[in-house]
Biopython code that builds the backbone (N, CA, C, O; Angstrom):
import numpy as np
from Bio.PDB.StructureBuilder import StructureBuilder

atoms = [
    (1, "UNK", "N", (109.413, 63.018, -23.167)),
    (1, "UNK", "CA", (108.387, 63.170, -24.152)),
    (1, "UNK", "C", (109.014, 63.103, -25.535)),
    (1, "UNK", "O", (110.059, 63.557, -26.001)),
    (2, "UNK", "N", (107.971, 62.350, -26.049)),
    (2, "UNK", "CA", (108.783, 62.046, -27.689)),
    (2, "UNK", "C", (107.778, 62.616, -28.809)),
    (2, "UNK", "O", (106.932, 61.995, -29.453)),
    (3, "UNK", "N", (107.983, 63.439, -28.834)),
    (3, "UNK", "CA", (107.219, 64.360, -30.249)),
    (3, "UNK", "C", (108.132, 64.793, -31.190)),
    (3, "UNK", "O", (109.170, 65.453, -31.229)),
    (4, "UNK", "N", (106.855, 63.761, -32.478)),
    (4, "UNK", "CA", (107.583, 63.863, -33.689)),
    (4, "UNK", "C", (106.383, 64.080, -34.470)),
    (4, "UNK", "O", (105.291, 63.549, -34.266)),
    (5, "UNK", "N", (106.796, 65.234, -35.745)),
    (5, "UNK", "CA", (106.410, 65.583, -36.695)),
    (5, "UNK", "C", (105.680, 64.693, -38.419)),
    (5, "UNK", "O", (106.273, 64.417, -39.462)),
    (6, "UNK", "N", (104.194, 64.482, -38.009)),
    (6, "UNK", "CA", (104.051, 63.598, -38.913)),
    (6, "UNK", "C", (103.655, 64.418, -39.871)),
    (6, "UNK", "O", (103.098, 65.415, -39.412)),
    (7, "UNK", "N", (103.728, 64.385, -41.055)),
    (7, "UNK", "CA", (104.038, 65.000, -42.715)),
    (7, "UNK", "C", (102.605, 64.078, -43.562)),
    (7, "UNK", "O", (102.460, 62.858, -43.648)),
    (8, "UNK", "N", (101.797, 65.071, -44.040)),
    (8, "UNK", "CA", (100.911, 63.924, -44.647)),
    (8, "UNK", "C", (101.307, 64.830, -46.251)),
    (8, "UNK", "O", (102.187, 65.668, -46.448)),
    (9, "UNK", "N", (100.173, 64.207, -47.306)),
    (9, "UNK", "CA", (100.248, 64.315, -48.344)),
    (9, "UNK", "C", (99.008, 65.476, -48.535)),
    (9, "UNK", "O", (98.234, 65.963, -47.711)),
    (10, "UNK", "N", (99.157, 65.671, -49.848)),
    (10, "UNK", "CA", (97.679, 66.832, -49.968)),
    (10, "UNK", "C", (97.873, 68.609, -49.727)),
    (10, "UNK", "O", (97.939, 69.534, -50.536)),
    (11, "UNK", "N", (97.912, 68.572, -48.578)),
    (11, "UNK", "CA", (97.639, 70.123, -48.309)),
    (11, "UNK", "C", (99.148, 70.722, -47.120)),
    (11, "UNK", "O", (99.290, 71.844, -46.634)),
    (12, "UNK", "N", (100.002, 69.576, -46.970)),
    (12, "UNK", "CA", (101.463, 69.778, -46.672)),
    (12, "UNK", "C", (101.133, 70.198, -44.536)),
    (12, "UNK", "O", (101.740, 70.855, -43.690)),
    (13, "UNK", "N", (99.828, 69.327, -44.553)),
    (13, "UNK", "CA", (99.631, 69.667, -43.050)),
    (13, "UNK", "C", (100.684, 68.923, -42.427)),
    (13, "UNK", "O", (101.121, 67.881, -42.915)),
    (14, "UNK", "N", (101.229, 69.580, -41.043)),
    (14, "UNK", "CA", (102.244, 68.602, -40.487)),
    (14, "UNK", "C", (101.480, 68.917, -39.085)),
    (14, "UNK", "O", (100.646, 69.797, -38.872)),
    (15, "UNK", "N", (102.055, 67.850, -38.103)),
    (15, "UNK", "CA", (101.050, 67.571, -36.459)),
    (15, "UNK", "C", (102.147, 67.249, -35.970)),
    (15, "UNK", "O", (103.091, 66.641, -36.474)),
    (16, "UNK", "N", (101.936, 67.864, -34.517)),
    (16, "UNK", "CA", (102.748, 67.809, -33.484)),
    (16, "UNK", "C", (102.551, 66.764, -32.809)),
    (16, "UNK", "O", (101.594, 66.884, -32.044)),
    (17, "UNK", "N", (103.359, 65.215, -32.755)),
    (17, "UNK", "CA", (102.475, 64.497, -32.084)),
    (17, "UNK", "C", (103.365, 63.529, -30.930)),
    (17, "UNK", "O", (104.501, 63.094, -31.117)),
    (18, "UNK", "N", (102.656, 63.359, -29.895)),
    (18, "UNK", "CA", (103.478, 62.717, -28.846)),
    (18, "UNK", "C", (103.291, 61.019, -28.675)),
    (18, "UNK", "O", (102.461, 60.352, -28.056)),
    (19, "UNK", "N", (104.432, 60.657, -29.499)),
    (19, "UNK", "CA", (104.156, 58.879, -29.393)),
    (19, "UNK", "C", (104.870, 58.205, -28.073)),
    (19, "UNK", "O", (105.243, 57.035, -27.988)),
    (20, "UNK", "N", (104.953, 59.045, -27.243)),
    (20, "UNK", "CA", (105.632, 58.176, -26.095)),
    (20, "UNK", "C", (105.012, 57.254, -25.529)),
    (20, "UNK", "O", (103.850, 57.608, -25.333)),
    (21, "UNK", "N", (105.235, 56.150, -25.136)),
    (21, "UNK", "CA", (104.732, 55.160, -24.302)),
    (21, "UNK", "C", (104.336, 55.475, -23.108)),
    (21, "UNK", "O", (103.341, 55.011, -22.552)),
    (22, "UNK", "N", (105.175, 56.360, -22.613)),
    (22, "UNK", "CA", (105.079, 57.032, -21.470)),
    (22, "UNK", "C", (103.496, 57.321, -20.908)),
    (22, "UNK", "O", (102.956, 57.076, -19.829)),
    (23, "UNK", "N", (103.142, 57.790, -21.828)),
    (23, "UNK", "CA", (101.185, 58.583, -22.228)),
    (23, "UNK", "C", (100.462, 57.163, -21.461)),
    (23, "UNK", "O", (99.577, 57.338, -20.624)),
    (24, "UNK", "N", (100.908, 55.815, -21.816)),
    (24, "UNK", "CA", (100.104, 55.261, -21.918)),
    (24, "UNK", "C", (99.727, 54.389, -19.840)),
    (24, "UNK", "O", (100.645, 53.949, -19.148)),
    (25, "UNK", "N", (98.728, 54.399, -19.541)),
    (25, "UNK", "CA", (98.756, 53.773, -18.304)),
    (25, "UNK", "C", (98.808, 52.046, -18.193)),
    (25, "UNK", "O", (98.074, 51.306, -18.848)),
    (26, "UNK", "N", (99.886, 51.574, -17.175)),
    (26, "UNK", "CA", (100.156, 50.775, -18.006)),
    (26, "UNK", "C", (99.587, 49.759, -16.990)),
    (26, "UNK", "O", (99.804, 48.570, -17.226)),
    (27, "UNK", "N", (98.904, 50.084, -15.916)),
    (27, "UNK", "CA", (97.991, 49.184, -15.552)),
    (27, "UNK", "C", (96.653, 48.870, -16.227)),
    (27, "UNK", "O", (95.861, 48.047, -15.766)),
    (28, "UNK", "N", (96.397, 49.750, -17.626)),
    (28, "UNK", "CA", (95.045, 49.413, -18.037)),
    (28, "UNK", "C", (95.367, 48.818, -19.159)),
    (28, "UNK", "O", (94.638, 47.969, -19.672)),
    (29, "UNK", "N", (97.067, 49.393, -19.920)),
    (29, "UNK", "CA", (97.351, 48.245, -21.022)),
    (29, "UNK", "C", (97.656, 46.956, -20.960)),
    (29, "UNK", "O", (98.806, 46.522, -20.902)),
    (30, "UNK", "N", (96.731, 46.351, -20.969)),
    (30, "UNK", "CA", (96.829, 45.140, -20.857)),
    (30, "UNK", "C", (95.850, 44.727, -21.450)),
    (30, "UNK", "O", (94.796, 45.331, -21.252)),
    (31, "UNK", "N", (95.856, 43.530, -22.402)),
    (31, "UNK", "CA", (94.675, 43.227, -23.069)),
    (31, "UNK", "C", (93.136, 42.526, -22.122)),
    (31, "UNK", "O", (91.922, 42.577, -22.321)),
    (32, "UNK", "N", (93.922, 41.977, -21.183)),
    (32, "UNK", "CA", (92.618, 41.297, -20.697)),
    (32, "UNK", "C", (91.954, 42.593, -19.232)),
    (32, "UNK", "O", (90.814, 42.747, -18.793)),
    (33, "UNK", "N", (93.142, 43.220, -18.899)),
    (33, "UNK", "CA", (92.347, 44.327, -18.012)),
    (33, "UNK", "C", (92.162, 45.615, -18.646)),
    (33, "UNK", "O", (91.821, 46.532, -17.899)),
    (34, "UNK", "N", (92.319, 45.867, -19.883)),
    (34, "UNK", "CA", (91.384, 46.780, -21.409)),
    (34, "UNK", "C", (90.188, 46.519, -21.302)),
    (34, "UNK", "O", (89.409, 47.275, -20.722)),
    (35, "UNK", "N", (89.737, 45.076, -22.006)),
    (35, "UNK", "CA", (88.769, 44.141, -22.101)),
    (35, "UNK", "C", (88.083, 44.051, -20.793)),
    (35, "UNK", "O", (86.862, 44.068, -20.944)),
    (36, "UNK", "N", (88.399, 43.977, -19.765)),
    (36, "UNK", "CA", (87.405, 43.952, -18.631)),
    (36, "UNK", "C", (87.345, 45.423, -18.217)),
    (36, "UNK", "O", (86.232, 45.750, -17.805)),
    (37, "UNK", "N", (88.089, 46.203, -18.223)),
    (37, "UNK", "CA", (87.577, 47.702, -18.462)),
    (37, "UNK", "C", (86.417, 47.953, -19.342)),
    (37, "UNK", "O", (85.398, 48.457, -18.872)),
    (38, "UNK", "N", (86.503, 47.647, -20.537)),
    (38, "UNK", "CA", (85.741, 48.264, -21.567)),
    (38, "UNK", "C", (84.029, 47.686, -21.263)),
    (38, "UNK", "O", (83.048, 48.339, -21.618)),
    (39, "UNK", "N", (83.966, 46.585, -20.671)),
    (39, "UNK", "CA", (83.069, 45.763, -20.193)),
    (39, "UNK", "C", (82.273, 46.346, -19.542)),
    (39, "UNK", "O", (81.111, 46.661, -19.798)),
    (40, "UNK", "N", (83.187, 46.582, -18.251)),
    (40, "UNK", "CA", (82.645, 47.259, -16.979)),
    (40, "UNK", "C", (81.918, 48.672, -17.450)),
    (40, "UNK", "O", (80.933, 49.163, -16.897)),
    (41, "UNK", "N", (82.710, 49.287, -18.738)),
    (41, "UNK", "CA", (82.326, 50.748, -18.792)),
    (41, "UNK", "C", (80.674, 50.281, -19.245)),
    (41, "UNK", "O", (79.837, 51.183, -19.198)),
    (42, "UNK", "N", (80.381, 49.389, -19.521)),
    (42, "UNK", "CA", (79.249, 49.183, -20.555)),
    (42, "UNK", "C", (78.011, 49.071, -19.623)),
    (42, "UNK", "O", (76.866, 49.371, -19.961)),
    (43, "UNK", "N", (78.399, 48.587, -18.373)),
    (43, "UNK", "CA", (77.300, 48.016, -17.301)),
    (43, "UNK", "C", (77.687, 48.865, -15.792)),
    (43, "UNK", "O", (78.669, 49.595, -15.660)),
    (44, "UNK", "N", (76.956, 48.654, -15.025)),
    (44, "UNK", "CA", (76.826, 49.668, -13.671)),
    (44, "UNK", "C", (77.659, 48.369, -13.067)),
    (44, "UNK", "O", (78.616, 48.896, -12.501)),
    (45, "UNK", "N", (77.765, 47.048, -12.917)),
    (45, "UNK", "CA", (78.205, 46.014, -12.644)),
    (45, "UNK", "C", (78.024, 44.769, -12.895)),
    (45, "UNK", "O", (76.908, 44.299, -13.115)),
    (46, "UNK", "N", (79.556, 43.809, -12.891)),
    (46, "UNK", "CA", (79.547, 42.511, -13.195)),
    (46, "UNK", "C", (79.891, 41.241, -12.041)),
    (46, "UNK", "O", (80.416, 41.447, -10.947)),
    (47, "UNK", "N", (79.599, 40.324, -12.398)),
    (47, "UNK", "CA", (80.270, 39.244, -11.603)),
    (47, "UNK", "C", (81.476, 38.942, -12.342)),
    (47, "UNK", "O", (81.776, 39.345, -13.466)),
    (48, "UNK", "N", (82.072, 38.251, -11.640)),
    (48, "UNK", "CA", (83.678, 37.560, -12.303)),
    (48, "UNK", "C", (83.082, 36.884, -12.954)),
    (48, "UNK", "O", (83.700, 36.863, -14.018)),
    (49, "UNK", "N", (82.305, 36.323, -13.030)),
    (49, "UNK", "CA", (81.653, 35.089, -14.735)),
    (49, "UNK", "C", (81.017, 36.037, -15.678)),
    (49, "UNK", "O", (80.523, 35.604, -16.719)),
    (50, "UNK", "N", (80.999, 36.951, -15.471)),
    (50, "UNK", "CA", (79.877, 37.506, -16.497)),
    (50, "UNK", "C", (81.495, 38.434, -17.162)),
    (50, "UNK", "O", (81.514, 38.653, -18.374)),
    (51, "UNK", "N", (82.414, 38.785, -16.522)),
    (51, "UNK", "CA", (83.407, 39.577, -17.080)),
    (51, "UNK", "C", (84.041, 38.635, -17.650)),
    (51, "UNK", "O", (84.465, 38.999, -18.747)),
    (52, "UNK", "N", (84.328, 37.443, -17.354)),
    (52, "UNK", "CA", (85.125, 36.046, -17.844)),
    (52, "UNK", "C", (84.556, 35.493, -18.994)),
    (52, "UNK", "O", (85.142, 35.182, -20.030)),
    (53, "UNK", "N", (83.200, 35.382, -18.694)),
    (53, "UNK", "CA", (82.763, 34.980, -20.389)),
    (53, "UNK", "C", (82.371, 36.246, -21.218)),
    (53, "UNK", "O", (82.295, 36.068, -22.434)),
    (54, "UNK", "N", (82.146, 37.331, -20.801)),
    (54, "UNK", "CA", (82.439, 38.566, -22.221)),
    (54, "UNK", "C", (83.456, 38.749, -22.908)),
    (54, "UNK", "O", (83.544, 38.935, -24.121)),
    (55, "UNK", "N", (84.478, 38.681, -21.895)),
    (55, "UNK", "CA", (85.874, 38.937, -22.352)),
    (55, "UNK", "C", (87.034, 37.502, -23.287)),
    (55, "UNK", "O", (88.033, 37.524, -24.007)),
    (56, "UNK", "N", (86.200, 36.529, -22.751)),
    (56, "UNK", "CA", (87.587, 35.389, -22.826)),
    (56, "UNK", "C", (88.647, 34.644, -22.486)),
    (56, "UNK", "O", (89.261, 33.768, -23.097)),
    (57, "UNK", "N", (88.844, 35.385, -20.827)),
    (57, "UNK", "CA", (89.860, 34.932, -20.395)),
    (57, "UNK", "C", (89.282, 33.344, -19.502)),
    (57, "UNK", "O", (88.181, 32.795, -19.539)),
    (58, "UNK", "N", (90.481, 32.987, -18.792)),
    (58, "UNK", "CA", (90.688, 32.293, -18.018)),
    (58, "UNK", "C", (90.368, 32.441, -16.635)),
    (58, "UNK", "O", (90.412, 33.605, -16.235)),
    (59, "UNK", "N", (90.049, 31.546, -15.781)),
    (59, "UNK", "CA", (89.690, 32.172, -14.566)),
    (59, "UNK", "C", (90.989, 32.671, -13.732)),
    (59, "UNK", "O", (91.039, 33.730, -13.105)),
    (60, "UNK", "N", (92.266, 31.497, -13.862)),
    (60, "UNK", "CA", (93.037, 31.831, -13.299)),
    (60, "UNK", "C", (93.947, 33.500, -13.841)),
    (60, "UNK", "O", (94.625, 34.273, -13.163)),
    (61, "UNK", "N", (93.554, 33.538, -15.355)),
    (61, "UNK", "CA", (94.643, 34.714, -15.431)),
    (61, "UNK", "C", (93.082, 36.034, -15.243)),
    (61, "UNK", "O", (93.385, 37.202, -15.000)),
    (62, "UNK", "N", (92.124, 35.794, -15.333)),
    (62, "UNK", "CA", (91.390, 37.052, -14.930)),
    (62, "UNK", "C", (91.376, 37.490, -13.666)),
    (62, "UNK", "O", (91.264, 38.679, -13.365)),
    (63, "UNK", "N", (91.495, 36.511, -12.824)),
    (63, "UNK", "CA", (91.691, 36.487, -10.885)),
    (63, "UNK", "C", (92.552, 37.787, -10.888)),
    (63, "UNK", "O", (92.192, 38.904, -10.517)),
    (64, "UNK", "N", (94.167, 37.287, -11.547)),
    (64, "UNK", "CA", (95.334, 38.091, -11.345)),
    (64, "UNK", "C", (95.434, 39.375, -11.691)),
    (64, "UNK", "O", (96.031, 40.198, -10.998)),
    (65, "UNK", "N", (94.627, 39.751, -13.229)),
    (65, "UNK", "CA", (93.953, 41.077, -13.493)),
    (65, "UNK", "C", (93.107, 41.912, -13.017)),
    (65, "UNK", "O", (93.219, 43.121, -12.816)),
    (66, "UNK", "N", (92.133, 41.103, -12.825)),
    (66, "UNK", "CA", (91.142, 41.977, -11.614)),
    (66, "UNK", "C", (91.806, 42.635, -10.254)),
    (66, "UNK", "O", (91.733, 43.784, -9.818)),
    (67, "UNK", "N", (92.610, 41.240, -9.658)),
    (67, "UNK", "CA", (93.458, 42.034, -8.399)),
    (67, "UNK", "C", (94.437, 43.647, -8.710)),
    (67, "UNK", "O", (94.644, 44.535, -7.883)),
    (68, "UNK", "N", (94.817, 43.610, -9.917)),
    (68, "UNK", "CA", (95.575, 44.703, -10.015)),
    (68, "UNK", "C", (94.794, 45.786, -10.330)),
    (68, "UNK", "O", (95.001, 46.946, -9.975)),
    (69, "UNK", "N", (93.689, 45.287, -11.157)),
    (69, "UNK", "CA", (92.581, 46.863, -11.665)),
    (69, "UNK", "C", (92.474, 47.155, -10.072)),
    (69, "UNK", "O", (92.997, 48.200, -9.685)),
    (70, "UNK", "N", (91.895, 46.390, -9.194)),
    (70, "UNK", "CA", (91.655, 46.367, -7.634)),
    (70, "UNK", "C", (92.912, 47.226, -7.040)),
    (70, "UNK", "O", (92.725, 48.154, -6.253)),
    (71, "UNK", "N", (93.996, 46.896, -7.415)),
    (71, "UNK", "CA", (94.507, 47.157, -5.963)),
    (71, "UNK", "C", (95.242, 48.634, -6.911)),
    (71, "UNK", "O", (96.059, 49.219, -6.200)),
    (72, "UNK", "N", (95.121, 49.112, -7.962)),
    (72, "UNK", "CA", (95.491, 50.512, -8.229)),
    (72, "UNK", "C", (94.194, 51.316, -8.396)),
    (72, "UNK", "O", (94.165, 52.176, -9.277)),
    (73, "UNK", "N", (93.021, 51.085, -7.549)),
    (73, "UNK", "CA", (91.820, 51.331, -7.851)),
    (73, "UNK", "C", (90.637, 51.875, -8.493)),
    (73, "UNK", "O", (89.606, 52.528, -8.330)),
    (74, "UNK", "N", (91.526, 51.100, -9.494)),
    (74, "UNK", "CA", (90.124, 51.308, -10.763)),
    (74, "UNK", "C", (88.778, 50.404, -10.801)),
    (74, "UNK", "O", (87.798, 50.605, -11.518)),
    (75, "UNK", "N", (88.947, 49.458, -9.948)),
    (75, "UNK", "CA", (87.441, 48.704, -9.772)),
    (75, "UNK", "C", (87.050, 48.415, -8.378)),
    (75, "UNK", "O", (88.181, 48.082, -8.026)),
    (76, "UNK", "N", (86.442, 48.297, -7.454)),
    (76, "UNK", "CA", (85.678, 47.433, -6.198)),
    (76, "UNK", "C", (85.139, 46.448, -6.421)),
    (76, "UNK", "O", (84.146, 46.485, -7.147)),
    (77, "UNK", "N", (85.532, 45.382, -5.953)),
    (77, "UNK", "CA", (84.969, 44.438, -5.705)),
    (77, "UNK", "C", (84.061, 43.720, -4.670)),
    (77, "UNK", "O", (84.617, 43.085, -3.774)),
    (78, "UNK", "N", (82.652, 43.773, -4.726)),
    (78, "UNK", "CA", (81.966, 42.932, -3.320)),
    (78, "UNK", "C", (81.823, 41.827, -3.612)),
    (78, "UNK", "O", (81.486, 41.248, -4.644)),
    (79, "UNK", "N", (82.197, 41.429, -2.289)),
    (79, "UNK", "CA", (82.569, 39.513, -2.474)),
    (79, "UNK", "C", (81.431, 39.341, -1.277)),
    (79, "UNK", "O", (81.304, 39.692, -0.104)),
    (80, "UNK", "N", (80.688, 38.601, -2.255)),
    (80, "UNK", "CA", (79.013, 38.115, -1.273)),
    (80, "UNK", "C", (78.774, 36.746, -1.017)),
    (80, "UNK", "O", (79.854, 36.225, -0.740)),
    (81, "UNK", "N", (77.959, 36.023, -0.987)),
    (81, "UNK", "CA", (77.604, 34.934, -1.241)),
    (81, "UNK", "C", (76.179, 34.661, -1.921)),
    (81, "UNK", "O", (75.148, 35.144, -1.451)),
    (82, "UNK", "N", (76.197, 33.834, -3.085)),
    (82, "UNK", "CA", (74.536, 33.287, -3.285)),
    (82, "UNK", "C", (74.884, 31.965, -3.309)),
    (82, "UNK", "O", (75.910, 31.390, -3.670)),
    (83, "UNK", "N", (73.279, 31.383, -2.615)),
    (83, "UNK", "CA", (73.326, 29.947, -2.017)),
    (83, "UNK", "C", (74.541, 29.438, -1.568)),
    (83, "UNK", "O", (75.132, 28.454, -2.013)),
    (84, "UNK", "N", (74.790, 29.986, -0.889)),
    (84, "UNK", "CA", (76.449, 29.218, -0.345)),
    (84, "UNK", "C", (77.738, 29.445, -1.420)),
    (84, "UNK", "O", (78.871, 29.025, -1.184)),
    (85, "UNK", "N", (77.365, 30.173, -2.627)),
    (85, "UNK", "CA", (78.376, 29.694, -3.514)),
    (85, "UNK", "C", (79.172, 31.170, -3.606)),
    (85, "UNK", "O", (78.617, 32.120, -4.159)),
    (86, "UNK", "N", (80.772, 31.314, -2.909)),
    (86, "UNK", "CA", (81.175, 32.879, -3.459)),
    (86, "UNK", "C", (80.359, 33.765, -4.851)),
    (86, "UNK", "O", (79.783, 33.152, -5.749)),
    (87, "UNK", "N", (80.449, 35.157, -4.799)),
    (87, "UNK", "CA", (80.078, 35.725, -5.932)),
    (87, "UNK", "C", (80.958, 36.656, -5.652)),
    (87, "UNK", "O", (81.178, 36.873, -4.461)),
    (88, "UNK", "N", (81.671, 37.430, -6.669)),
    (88, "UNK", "CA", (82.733, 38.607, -7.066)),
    (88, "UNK", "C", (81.958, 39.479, -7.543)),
    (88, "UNK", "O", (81.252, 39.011, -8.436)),
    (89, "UNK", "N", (81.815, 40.376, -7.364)),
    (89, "UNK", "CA", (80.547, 41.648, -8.055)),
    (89, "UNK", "C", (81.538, 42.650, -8.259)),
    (89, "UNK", "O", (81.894, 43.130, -7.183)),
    (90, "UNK", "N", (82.308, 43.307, -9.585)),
    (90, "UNK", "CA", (83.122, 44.374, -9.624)),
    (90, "UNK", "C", (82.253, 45.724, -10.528)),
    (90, "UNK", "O", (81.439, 45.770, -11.450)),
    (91, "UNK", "N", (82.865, 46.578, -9.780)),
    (91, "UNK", "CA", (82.354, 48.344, -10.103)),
    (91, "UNK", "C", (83.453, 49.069, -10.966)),
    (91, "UNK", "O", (84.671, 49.076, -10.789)),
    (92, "UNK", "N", (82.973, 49.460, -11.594)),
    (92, "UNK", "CA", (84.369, 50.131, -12.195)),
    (92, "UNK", "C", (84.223, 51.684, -11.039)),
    (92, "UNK", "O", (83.096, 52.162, -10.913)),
    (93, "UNK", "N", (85.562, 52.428, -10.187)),
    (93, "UNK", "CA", (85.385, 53.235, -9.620)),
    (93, "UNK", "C", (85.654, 54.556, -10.171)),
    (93, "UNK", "O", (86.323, 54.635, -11.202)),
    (94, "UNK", "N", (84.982, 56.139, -9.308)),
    (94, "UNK", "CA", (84.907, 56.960, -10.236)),
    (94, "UNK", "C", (86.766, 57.113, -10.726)),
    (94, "UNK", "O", (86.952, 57.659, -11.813)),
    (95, "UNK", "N", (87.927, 56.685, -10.007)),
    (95, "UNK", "CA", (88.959, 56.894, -10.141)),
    (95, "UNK", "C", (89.665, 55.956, -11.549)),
    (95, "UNK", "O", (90.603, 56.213, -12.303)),
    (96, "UNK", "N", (88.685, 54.753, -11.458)),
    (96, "UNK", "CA", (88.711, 54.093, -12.587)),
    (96, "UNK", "C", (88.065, 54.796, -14.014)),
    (96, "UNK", "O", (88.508, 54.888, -15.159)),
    (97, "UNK", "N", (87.185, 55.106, -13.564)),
    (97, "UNK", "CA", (86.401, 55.473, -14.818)),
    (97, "UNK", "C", (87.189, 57.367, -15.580)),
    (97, "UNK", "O", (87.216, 57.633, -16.781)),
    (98, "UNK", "N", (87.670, 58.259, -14.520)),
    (98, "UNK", "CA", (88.307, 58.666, -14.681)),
    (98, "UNK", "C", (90.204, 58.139, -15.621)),
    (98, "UNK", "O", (90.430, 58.743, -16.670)),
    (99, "UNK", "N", (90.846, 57.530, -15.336)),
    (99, "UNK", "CA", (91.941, 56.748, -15.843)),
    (99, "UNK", "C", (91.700, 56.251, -17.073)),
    (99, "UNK", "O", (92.404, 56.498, -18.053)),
    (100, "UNK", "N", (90.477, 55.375, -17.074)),
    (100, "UNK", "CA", (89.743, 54.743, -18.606)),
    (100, "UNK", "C", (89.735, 56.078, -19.374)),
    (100, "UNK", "O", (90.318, 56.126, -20.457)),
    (101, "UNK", "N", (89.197, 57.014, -18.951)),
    (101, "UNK", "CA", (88.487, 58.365, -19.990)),
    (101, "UNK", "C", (90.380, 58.889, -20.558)),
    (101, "UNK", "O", (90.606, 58.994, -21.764)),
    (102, "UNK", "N", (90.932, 59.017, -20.053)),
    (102, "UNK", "CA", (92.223, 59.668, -20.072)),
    (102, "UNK", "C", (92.826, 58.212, -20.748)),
    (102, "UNK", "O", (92.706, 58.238, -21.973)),
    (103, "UNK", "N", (93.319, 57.208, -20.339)),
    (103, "UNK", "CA", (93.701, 56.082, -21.569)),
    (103, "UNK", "C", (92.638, 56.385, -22.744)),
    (103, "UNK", "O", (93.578, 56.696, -23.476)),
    (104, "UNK", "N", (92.031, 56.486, -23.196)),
    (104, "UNK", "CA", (91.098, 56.286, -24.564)),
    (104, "UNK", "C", (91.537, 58.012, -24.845)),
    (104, "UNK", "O", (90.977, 58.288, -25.906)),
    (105, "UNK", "N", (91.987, 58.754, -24.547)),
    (105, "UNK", "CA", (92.142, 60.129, -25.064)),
    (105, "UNK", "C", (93.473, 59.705, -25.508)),
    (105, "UNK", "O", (93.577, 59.963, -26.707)),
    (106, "UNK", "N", (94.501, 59.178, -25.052)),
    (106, "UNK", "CA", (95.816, 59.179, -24.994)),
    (106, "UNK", "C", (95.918, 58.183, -26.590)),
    (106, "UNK", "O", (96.365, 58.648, -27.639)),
    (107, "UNK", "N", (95.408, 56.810, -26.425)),
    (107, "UNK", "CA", (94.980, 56.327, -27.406)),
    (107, "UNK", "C", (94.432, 56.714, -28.655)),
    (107, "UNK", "O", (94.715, 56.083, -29.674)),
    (108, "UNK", "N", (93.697, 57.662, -28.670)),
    (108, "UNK", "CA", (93.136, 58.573, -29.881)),
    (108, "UNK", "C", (93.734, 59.203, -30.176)),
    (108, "UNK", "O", (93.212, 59.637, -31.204)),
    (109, "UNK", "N", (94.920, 59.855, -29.981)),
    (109, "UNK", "CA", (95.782, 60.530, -30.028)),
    (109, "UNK", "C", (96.986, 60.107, -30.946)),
    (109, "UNK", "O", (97.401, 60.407, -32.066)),
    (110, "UNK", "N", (97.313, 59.333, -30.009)),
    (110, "UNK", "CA", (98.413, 58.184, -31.406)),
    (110, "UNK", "C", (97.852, 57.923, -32.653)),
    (110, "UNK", "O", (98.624, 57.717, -33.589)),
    (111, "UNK", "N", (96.190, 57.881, -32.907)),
    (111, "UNK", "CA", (96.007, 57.234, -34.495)),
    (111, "UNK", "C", (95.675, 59.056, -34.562)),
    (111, "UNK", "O", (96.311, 59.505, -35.515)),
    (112, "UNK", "N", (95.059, 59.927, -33.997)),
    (112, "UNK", "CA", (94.388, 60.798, -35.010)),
    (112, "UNK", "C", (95.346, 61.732, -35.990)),
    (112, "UNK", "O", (94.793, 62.625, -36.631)),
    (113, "UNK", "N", (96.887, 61.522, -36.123)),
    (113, "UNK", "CA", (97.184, 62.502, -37.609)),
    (113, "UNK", "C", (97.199, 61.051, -38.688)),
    (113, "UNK", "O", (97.490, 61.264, -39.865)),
    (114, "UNK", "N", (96.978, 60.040, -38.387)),
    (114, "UNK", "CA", (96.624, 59.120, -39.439)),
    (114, "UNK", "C", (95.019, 59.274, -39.981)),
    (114, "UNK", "O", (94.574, 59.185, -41.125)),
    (115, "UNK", "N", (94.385, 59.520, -38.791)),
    (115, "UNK", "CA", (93.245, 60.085, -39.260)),
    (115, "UNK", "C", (92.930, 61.368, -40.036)),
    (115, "UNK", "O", (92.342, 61.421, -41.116)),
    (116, "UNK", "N", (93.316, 62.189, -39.463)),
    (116, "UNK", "CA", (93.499, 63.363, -40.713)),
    (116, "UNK", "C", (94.252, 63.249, -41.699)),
    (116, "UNK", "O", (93.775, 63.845, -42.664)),
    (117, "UNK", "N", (95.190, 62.771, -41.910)),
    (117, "UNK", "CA", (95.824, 62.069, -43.179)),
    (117, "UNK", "C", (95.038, 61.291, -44.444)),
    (117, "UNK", "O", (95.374, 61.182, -45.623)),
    (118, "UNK", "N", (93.925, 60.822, -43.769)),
    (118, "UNK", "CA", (93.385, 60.166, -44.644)),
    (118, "UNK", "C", (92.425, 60.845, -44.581)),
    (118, "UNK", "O", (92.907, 61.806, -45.181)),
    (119, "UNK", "N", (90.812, 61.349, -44.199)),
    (119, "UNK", "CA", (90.620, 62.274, -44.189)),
    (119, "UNK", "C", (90.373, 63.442, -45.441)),
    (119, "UNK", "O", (90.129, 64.613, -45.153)),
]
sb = StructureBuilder()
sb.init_structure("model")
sb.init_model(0)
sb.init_chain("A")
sb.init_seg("    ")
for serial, (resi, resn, name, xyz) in enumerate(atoms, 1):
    if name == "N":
        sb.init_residue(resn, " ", resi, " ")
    sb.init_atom(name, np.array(xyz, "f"), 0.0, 1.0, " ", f" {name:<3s}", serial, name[0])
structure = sb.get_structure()
């Protein structure tokens, strides 16, 4: 653990604060499985096209992201069919949605003595 003492101006407040990387989970840092996190948090569920065109990615590098949100299980995936054609339907799970809540705390954390700093 790496806690260091940030010093602001004004009223001589100083914060105990933990910038370790460590904090951070590093199956969700990732920009494109962030982004399909943050997605998922928004809706009860998506298809792989509907997470692919919110987000931006590629099909081939969203495939490879999804498998990992999948296989450290932060999402489910039901793989169905309409008219003959595969469909990917992903859930964000409560173990996911748990992990998300705790990354975005961990995250707030690193900016908030910049926030009280300014403030």
């Amino acid at each position: 653990m790496s806690n260091v003492t940030a010093s602001g101006t004004g009223e001589g407040a100083q914060h105990e604060v933990d910038f370790s990387y460590q904090q951070l989970d590093k199956v969700i840092h990732s920009r494109i499985r962030f982004a399909a996190l943050c997605y998922l948090e928004t809706v009860r569920q998506a298809s792989f096209i509907e997470i692919r065109e919110h987000i931006g990615a590629t099909d081939g590098n969203l495939s490879v992201h999804m498998r990992k949100l999948e296989a450290a299980g932060y999402v489910y995936c039901d793989k169905t069919y309409k008219k003959r054609v595969p469909l990917s339907v992903y859930s964000m799970t409560s173990q996911g949605r748990s992990a998300f809540m705790v990354y975005k705390k961990s995250i707030h954390r690193f900016f908030s003595p910049f926030e009280q700093l300014q403030g």
